[in-house]
N, C-alpha and C positions, 0 to 999 in steps of 0.2 A: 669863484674864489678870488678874493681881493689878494693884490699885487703885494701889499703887505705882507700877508698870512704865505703867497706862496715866499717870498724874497725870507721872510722866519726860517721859510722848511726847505731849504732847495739844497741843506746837504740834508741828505739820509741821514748821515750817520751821529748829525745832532736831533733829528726823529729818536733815531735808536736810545740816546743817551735819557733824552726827555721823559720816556719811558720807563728807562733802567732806575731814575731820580726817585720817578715817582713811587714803584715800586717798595726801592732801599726804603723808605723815610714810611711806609706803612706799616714796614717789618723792623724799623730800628737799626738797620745792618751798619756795623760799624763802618764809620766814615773811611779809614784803611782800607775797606775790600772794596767798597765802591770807587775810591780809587783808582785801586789797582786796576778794575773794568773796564773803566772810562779809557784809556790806556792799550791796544795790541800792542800783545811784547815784539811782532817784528813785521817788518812793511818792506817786499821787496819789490821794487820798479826793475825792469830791463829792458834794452833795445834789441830789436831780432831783427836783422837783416836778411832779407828772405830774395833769392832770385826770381822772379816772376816767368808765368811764361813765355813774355815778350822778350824774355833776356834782361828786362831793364830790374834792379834793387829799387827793392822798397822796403823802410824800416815800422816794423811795429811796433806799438807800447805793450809788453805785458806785465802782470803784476800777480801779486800773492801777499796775502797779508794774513799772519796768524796772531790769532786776538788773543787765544789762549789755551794751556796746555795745562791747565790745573786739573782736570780730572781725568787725562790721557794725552796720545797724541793729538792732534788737532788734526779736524775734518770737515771737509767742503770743497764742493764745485769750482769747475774752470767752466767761465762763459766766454762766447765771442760772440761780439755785439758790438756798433759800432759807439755809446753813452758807456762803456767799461771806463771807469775813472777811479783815483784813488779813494774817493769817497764815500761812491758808491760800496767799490770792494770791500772798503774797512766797516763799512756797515752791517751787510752782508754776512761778513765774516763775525762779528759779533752775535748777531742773529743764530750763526750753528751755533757758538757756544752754548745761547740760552735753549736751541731747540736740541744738542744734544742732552743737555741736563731736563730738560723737562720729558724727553723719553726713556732716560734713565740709564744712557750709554755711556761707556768708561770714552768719550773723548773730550777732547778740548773743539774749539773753531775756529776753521780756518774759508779763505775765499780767493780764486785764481779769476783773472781773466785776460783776454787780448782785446785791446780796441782795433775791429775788424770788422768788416760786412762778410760773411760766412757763404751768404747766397751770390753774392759777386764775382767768389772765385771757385778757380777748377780744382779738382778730387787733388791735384799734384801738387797744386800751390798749398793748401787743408796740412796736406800730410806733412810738407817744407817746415810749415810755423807750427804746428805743433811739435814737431823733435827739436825744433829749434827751441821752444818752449821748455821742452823737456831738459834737455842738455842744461840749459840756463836756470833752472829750479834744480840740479843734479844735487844740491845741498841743503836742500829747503827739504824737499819728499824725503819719506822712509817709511815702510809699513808699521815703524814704530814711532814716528816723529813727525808725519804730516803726509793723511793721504787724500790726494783728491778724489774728485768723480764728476761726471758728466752734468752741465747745466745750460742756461739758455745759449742755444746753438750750439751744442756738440752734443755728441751719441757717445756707443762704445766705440765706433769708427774710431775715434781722435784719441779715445782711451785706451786701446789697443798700440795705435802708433806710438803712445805718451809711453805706456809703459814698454817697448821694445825697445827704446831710445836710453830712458835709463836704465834698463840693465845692460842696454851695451854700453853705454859710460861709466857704468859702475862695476860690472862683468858680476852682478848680482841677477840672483833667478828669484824676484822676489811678487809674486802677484799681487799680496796684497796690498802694493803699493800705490795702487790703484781701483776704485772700485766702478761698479756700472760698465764693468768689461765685457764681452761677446761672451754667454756660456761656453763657449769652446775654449775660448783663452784663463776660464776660470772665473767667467761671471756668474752670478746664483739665479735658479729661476723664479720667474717671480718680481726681477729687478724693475726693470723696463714700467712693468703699472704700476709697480709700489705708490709712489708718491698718490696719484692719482688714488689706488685704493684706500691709503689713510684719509684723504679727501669723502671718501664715503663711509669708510668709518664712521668720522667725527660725526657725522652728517645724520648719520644712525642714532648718536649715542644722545645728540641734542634733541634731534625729535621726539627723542623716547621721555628726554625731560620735560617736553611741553605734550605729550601725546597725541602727534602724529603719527598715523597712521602713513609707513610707505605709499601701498596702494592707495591714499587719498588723496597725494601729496605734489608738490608743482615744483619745480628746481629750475633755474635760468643757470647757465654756464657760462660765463664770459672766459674766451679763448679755447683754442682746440687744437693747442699744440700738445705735447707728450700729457700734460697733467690734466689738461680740461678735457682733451677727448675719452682717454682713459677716466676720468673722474665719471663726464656725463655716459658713458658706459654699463659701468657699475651702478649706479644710481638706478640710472633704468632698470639694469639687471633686478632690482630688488622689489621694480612695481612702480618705481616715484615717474611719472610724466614730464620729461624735460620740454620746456616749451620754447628754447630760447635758449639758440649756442652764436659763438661768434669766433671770426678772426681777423687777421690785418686786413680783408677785403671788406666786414663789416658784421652786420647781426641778423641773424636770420629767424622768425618768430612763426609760431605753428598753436594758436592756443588748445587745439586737439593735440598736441602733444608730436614731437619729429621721432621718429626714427632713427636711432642714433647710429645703428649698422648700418642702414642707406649712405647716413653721412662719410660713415668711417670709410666705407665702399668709393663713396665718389670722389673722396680727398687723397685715398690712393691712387686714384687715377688722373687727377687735376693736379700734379706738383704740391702735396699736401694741402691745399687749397679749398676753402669755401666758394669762392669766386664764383659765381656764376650759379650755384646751386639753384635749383627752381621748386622747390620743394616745400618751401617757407617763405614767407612775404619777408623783403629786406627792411630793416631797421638801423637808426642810426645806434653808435653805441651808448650814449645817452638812454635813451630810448628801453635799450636792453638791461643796464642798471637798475630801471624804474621802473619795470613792471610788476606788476601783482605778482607774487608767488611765496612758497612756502619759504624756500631754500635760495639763495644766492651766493654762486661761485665765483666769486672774482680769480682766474685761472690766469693771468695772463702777464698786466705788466704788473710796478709799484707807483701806486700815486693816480689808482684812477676813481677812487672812492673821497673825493671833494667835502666841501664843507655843502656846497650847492646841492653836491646829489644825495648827498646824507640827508637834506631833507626832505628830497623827493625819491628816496626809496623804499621800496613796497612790501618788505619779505617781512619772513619772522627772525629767521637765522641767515646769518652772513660764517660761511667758512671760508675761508682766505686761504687758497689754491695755491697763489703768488706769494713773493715776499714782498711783503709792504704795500699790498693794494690800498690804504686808508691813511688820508693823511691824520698826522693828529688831531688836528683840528675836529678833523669829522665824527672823532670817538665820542665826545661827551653828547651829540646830537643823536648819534644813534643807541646810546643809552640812554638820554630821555625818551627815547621814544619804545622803549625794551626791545630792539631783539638785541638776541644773542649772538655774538661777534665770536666765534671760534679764531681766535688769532692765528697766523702763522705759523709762530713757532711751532705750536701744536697739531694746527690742522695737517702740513704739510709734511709734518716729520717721519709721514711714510717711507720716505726715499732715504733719508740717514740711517733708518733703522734697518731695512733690508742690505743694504751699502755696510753694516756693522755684521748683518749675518753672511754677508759674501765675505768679509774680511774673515771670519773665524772660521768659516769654511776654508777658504786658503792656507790658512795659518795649520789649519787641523787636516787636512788634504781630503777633508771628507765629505761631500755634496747630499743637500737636499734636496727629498720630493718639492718641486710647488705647491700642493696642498700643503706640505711640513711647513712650505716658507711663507705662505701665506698665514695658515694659525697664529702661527710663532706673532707674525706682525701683527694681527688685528688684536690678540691677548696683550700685546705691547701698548695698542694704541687705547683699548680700552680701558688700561688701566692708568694710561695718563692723563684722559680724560676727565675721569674719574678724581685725581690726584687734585687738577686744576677747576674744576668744577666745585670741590669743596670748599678749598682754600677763597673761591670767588664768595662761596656761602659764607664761611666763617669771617670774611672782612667784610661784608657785605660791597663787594669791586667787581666790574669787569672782569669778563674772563680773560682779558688781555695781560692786565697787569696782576691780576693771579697766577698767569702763565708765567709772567717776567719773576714772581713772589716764589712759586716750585721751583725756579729755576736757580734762583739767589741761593736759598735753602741749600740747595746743593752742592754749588760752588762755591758756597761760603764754607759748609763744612770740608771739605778741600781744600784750602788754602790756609784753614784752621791748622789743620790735622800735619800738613807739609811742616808749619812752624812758620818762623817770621823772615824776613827778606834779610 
């Protein structure tokens, strides 16, 4: 990728906009609402001074940025990482809005994170900056005005501490103020693989439009942290031969096809880790992008799908595991070349949509089977496939910016319907 193209793209969150542009001006959307999009109504920064376990402070940055709350509260993930920036976040945070609207949830979007190395520090230090996090967002959350949930690097673990911290600061017993919590504190079953299962979903629902056959079918997974293990999983589960999983240690290739429970087995055992696996010839990540296969899952970061490797990739279907694995750039190359790019907002929005059905279970005090929560999401995901799939036919566009097209549609009538500012 030239220095140029990347120096264009190196905030996200003028990626995101590029996108939203292109969209508005296919559908006419008045210039007023795009606008107003372009735009989070609020961006909070704060500093959390955290005691270490040396005894010595050290202060973190965290943040929260809600883009917008025109079709509910506003909803999305707290990451900790140590590239957490305002940019990124308000990207991000963009991004739920359009992926809440295109699965058809009453929220708006929102985006937390700490700039942090997560795997650096101990379980005491974890729990310190998260209440500390908490306390400092005590007016930003409400399970009716802004709830988060769990994203790169944090679990229920950190969602759990988050939400005890604000009901003791606020002496509110509110769960749903938090989603992706422990089923014991009120998380729904089902949460934990969500995302990962709308990743097979989609995966499903694209094949069936080119007529793949599962059992014929080859799928590469890049990453195999919560979404990509869980994705290449399921996948399997259905008959598809995953040949080619990867993670921060590298790419591991089996063209007979890996074993995806050997792997899930040995990563439990290895500090979640591929490292060392012997079971698969290693591959660079390069390498893993570019192979022959049916299906490819970019599961991991944003920005690994080049203008370079868009022209050396080998699939038929790309479903985007990650948020923003493709840079712009690389969309119109991989549309000349047809496959189908199942975007983001789409592919991924398994994890919002169960994260909506643990909120209304809270709210309603009354819990689902996992079969129930499972249906529930895949009837959700298939029907917004569906949704953006057409609107791709009827404009004859990506299903990217068809995705961004269902999405407008629906926030426009929202902001309509509210009246004017």
């Amino acid at each position: 990728m030239s220095t140029t193209t990347q120096a264009a793209h190196e905030s996200m969150y003028e990626a995101v906009l590029a996108r939203l542009n292109a969209a508005a001006q296919i559908i006419n959307l008045p210039e007023s609402v795009t606008e107003v999009l372009r735009h989070p109504q609020k961006e909070v920064k704060v500093s959390l001074p955290i005691v270490m376990d040396n005894g010595k402070i050290q202060v973190f940055d965290g943040y929260r940025v809600v883009h917008s709350t025109h079709l509910g509260p506003s909803k999305g993930g707290i990451r900790y990482a140590m590239d957490v920036n305002e940019d990124e976040v308000r990207a991000l945070a963009a991004w739920m809005t359009f992926k809440c609207a295109v699965a058809d949830l009453p929220y708006g979007g929102a985006k937390g994170g700490i700039k942090c190395n997560p795997r650096q520090m101990s379980e005491g230090e974890l729990e310190r900056l998260s209440r500390a996090y908490a306390k400092a967002m005590k007016d930003v959350f409400g399970v009716n005005k802004d709830i988060p949930a769990p994203d790169m690097g944090t679990s229920g673990r950190e969602m759990a501490w988050i939400l005890d911290e604000f009901n003791k600061v606020t002496g509110e017993d509110s769960p749903g103020v938090i989603t992706g919590k422990p089923v014991g504190l009120g998380g729904s079953l089902g949460r934990e693989a969500a995302t990962g299962r709308g990743v097979m979903v989609n995966a499903l629902q694209a094949m069936a439009k080119l007529n793949i056959h599962p059992k014929s079918a080859t799928a590469v997974v890049q990453g195999f942290g919560n979404v990509g293990s869980h994705a290449a999983r399921l996948l399997a589960e259905q008959g598809i031969k995953i040949i080619a999983i990867s993670d921060a240690s590298g790419g591991y290739y089996d063209e007979k096809g890996i074993d995806i429970q050997d792997a899930l087995n040995y990563t439990a055992k290895n500090n979640k880790s591929l490292e060392g696996y012997s079971k698969a010839t290693k591959i660079t990540n390069e390498e893993l992008l570019t192979l022959k296969c049916d299906v490819l899952v970019p599961a991991a970061l944003q920005n690994v799908i080049s203008e370079d490797i868009a022209q050396k990739v080998n699939c038929k279907i790309i479903i985007e595991g990650a948020n923003g694995p493709t840079y712009p750039e690389a969309d119109p190359i991989l549309n000349s070349k047809g496959i189908i790019v199942v975007p983001d907002i789409l592919a991924n929005s398994g994890g919002v949509t169960v994260s909506y059905f643990e909120w209304v279970q809270n709210k309603m005090g009354y819990y689902w089977s996992e079969e129930e929560v499972n249906q529930k999401h895949d009837e959700k995901m298939k029907t917004a496939f569906e949704k953006v799939w057409q609107n791709a036919q009827k404009y004859k566009i990506s299903m990217r910016i068809a995705a961004y097209i269902t999405a407008l549609e629906k926030i426009q009538l929202g902001i309509k319907m509210k009246g004017h500012f």
